[in-house]
C-alpha positions in Angstrom: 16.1 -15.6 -24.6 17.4 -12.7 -22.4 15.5 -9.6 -21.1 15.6 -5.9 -22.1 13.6 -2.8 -21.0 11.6 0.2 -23.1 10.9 3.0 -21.2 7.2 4.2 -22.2 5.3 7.1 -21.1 1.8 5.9 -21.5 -0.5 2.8 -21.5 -0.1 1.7 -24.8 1.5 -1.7 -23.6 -1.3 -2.3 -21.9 -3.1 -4.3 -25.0 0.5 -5.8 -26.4 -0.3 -9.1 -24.5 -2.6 -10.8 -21.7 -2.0 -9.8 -18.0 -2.6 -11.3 -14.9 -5.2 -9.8 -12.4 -3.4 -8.3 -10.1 -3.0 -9.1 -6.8 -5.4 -6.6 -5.1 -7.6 -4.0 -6.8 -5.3 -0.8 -6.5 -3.4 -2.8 -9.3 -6.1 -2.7 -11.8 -5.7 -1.0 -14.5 -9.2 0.7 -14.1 -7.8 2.2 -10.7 -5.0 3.7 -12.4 -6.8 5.1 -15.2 -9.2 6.7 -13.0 -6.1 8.3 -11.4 -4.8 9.6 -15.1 -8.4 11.1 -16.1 -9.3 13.0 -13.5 -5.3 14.2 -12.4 -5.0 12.4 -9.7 -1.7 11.6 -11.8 0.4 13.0 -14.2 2.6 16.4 -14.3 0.4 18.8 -12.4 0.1 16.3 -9.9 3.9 16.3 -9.4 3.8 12.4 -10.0 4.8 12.0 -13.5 4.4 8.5 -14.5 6.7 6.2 -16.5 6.6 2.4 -17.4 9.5 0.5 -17.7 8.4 -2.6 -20.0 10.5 -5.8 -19.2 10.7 -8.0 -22.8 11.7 -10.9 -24.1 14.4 -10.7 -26.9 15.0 -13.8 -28.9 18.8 -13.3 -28.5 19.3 -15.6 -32.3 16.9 -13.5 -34.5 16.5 -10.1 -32.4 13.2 -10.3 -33.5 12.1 -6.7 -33.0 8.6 -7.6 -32.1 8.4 -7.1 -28.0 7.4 -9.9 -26.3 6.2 -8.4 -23.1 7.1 -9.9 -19.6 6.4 -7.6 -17.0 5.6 -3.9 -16.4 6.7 -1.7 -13.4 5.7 2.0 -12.7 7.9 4.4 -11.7 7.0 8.5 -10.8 9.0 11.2 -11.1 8.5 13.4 -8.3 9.4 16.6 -6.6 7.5 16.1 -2.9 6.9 13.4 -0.6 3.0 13.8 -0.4 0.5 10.2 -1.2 3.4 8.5 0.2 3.5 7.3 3.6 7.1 6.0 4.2 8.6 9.4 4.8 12.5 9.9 4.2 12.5 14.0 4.5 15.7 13.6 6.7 17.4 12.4 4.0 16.7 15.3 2.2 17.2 17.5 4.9 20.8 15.4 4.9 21.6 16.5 0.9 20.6 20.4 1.7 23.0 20.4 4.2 25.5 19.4 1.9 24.5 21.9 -0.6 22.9 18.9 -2.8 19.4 18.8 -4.0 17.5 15.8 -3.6 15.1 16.3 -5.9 13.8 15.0 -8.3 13.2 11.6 -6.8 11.5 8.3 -8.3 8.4 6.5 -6.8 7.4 3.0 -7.3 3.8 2.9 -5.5 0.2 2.9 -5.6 -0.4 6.6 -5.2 -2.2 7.8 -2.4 -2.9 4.4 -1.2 -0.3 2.4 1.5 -1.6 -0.9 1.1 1.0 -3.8 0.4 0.7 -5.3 -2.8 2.8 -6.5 -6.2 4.8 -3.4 -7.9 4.6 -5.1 -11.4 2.3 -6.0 -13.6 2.9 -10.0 -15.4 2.0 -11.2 -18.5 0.3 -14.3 -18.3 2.4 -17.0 -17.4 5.1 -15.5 -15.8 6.3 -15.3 -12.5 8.6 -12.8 -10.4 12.3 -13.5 -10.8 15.0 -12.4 -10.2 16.1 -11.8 -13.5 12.5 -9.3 -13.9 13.6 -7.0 -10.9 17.3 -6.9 -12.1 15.8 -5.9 -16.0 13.3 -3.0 -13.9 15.6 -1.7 -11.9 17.9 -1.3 -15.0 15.3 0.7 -16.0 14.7 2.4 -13.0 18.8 3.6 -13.2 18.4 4.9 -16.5 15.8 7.1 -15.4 17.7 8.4 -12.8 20.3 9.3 -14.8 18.1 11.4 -17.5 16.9 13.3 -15.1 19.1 13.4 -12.5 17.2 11.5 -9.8 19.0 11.2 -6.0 17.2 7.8 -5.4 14.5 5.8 -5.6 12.2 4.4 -3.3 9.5 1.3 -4.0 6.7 1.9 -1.6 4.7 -1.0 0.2 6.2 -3.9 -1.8 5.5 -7.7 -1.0 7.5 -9.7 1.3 8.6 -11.7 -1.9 9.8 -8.8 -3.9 11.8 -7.0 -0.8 13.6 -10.2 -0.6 14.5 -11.0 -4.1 15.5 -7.2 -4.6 17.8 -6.7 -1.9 20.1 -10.0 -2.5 20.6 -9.8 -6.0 22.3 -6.5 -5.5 25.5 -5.1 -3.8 25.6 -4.3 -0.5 26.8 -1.6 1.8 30.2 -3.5 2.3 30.6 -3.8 -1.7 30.1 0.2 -2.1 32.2 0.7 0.9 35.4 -0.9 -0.8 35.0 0.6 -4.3 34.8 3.9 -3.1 38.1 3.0 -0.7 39.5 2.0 -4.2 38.3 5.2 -6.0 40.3 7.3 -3.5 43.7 5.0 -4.3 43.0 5.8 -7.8 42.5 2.4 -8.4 40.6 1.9 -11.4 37.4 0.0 -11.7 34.1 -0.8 -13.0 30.8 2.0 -12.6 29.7 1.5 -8.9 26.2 -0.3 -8.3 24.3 1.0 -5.7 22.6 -1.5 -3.3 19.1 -1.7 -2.6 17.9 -0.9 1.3 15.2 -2.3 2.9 12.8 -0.2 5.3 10.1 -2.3 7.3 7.2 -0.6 8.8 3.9 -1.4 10.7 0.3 -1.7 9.9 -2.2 -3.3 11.9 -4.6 -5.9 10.3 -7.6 -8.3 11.1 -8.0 -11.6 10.7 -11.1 -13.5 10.0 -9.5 -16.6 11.9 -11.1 -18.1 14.3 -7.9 -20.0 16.6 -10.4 -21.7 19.3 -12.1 -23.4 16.3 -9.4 -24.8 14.1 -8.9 -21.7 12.5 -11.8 -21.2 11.3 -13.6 -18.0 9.8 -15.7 -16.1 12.2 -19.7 -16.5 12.5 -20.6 -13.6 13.1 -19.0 -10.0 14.7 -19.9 -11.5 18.9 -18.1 -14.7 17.5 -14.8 -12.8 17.0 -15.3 -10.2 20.5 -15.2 -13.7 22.3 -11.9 -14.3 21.3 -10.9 -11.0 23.4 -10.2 -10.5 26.9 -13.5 -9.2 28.8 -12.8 -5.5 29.7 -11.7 -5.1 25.7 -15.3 -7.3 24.4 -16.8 -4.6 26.8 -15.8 -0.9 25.3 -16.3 -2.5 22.2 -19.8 -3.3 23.0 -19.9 0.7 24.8 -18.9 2.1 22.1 -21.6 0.5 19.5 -24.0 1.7 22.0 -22.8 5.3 22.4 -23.3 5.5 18.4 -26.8 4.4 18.8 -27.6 6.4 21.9 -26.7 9.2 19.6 -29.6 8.1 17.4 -26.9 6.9 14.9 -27.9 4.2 12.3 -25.2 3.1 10.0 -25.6 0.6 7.2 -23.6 -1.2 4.4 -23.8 -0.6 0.0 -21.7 -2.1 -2.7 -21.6 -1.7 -6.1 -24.2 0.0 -8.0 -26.5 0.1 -4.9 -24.7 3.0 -4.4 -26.4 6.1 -5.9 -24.6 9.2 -7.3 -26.1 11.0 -4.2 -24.3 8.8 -2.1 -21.1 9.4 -3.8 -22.0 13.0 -3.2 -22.9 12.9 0.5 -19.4 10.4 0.8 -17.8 13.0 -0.7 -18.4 15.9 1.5 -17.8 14.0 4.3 -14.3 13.1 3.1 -12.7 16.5 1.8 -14.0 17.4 5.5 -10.9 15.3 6.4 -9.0 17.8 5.2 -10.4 20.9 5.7 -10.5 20.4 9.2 -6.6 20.4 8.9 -6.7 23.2 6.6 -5.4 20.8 3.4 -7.3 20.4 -0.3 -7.7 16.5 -0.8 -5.6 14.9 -3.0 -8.7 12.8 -4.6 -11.9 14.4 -7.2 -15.2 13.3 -7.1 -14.9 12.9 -10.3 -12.1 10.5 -9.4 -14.7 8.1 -7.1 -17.7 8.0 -9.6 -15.2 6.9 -12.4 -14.4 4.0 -9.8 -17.9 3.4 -9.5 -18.8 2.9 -13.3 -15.8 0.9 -13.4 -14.9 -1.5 -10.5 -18.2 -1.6 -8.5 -18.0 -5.0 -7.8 -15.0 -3.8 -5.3 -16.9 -1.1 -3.5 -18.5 -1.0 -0.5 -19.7 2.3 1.8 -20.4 2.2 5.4 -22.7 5.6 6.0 -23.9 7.1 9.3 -27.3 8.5 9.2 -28.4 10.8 12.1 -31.9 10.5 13.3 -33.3 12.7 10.7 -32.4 10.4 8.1 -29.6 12.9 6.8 -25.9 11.2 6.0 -23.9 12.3 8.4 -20.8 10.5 8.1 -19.3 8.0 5.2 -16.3 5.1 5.2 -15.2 3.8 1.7 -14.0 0.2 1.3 -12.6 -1.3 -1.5 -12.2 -5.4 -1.1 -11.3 -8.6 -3.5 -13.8 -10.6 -5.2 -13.5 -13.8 -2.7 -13.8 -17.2 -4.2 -16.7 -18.9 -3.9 -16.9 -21.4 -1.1 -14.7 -21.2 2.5 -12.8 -18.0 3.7 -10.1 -16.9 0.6 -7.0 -17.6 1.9 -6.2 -13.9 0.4 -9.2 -12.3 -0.1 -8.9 -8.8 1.7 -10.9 -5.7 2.8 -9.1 -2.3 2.9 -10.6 0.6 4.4 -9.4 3.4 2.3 -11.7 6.9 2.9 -13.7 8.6 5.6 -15.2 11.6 6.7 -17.8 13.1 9.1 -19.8 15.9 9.1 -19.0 16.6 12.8 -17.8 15.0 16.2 -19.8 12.1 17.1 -18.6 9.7 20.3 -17.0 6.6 18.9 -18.5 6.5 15.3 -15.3 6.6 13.8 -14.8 2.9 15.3 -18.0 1.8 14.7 -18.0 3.1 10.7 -14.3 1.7 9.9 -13.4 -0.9 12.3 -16.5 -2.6 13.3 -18.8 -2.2 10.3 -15.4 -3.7 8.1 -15.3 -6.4 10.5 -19.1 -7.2 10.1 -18.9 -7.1 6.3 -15.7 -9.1 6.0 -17.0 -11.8 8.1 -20.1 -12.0 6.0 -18.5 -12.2 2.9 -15.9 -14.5 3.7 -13.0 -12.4 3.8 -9.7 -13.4 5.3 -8.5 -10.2 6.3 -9.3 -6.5 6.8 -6.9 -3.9 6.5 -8.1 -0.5 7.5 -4.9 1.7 6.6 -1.7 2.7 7.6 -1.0 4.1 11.0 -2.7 4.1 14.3 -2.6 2.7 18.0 -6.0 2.9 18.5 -6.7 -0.6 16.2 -4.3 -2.8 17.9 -6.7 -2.7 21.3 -10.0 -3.9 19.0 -7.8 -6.9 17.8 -5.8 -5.4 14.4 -2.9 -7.8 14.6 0.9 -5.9 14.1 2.3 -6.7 10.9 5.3 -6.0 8.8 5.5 -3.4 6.0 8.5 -3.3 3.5 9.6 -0.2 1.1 12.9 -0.6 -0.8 15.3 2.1 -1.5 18.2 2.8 -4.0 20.8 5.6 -3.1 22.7 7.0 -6.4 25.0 9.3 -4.8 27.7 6.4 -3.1 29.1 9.2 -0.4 25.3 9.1 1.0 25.2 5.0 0.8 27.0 3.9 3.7 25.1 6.7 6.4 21.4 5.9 4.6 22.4 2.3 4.8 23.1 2.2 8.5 20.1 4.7 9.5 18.0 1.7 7.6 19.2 -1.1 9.5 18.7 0.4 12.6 15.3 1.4 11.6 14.8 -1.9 10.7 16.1 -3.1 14.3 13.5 -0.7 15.9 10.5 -1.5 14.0 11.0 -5.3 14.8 11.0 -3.9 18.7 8.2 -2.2 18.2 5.9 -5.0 16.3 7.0 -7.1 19.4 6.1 -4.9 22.2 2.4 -4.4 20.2 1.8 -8.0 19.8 2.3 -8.2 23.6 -0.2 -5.5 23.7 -2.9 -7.6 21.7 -6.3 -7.8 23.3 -6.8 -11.7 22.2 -7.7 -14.0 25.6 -4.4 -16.6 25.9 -6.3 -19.5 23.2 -6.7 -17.1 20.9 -3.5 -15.0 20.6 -1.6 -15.3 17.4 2.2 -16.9 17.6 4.3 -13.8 17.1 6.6 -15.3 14.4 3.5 -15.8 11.8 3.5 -11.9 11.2 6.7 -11.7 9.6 
């Protein structure tokens, strides 16, 4: 049996077989649907979505009834914003030229820059080689509809990076055809390559490496592990939020009350009114995650000494399995917002509060979002990010191609330099060749 693509433009494939539960919960399909109903998505959003459905053909009987194998999003889009892997200098790079590099195609989790599959399964199936090569098939023929410069997938896995950038051409391959194109030698339509980009997050670990890697006991467990002066402005900043007269506690699921939703929510378009910006998420958008994945929800709030909320951080975490520490079982700090400027409780309400919650429910790691200095010194480990992108235009291939491996070469610097920067005492500091 061989593969082939349909190119859909809504969910209907969604009940055409059994799927796998994706690997974290920005993958569900009850995140994106709360994306599509309240507009997160869609064409006023300016990410238009299509599915690219991977099938099974029986190549003998062409049996016309789609076996479904995989499913991979892809957005058609005229801006950069939800991104987070920015590539406006290429675009800057086509106006210059008197090229428009718009529209674009986006394969991501919008809004949201947390690593993770790109493709939903069907049961039993596995990512292949053959899969990506079907999907990006796809992806081309998009392109050419509409007339797409490139397309970028945004915060793939490891695992996908890899398979997708050596089953295609390379830089070298696109170099010579184009050579042969000007000696008006004839040959076959040129395939673009696929780059890599590799960025950095920083991440926790719930790992414990003075006692056999073990999961932490409890939050003083892990500040052991760091050198004194950094267990010591941790320890002064927990204080300066309670010398404020600052209390903050933890809710999941349906503990939390649509008046917490509300208070959460004026904290976090305060986000962006401070800069002046609308946020790109409804209320409406949050309580439809609350009716609908609660059991993935949990919200730090800061209450001042009046009882009012005053400040509010929104998790979202996997189910862990029952027993030790879930060798993948992860917390992701997604949203916050504060009323005001209060000394240190943005560290206590999404680094320290996550920490606490992720060692009691016996997660393996924490990750509290893209970007940021300030978490490698309270022991969020450097670690690699990977984006994939596919150039259509082959004059722009060899230039793009060369900006990514030398962004790829600085970024490896950089991880380096940040893991010598870690505030872990000499037992407990992670080898540097794990967080690749």
């Amino acid at each position: 049996m061989s593969l082939e693509y349909a190119l859909m433009n809504d969910t209907s494939w969604q009940s055409q077989t059994d799927w796998q539960t994706p690997d974290t919960p920005f993958m569900s399909f009850a995140f994106w649907q709360a994306l599509a109903e309240t507009g997160a998505i869609g064409e006023r959003a300016g990410w238009l979505p299509i599915f690219i459905l991977v099938h099974r053909v029986n190549d003998d009987t062409k049996d016309a009834a789609l076996q479904p194998v995989a499913v991979m999003p892809v957005f058609i889009k005229g801006h950069h914003r939800g991104e987070f892997v920015f590539d406006h200098s290429w675009a800057e790079a086509y106006a210059r030229y008197g090229l428009d590099y718009y529209p674009r195609l986006v394969t991501s989790v919008p809004y949201t820059p947390i690593t993770g599959q790109r493709l939903w399964l069907a049961k039993g199936e596995r990512l292949n080689e053959e899969i990506i090569k079907t999907a990006i098939a796809g992806v081309d023929d998009i392109a050419q509809q509409v007339g797409a410069s490139s397309w970028h997938g945004l915060f793939v896995t490891p695992n996908l990076a890899s398979i997708a950038t050596t089953s295609m051409p390379t830089e070298i391959d696109i170099e010579r055809a184009l050579a042969a194109q000007e000696r008006g030698v004839e040959s076959a339509p040129i395939a673009m390559p696929i780059f890599e980009r590799q960025g950095c997050q920083f991440l926790w670990q719930n790992k414990d490496l003075l006692n056999d890697s073990q999961p932490f006991a409890d939050f003083d467990a892990f500040l052991m592990t760091l050198k004194a002066k950094k267990r010591k402005t941790i320890r002064a900043e927990r204080r300066k939020v309670a010398e404020q007269g600052i209390i903050c506690q933890r809710k999941c699921g349906d503990a939390i009350s649509d008046a917490d939703w509300k208070a959460f929510y004026h904290c976090y378009v305060m986000t962006y009114a401070v800069r002046g910006q609308q946020p790109y998420l409804t209320l409406d958008f949050f309580m439809a995650l609350a009716a609908s994945m609660s059991e993935h929800i949990m919200l730090a709030q800061a209450l001042d000494a009046s009882g009012e909320i005053i400040a509010s951080s929104l998790f979202l975490y996997d189910t862990p399995n029952s027993g030790s520490v879930d060798n993948s079982a992860t917390l992701y700090g997604r949203y916050w917002g504060a009323l005001g400027e209060y000394d240190s409780l943005h560290f206590e309400l999404c680094y320290y509060q996550g920490i606490e919650f992720a060692i009691e429910q016996g997660l393996a790691s924490f990750d509290p979002g893209t970007q940021g200095e300030h978490k490698l010194v309270r022991g969020f480990i450097p670690t690699t990010t990977h984006s994939l992108h596919r150039i259509y235009d082959p004059r722009f291939v060899p230039a793009i191609g060369d900006f990514c491996a030398r962004d790829r070469m600085h970024m490896a610097q950089y991880r380096k330099q940040a893991h010598e920067a870690l505030p872990f005492n000499a037992d407990n500091m992670p080898a540097f060749d794990t967080l690749h």
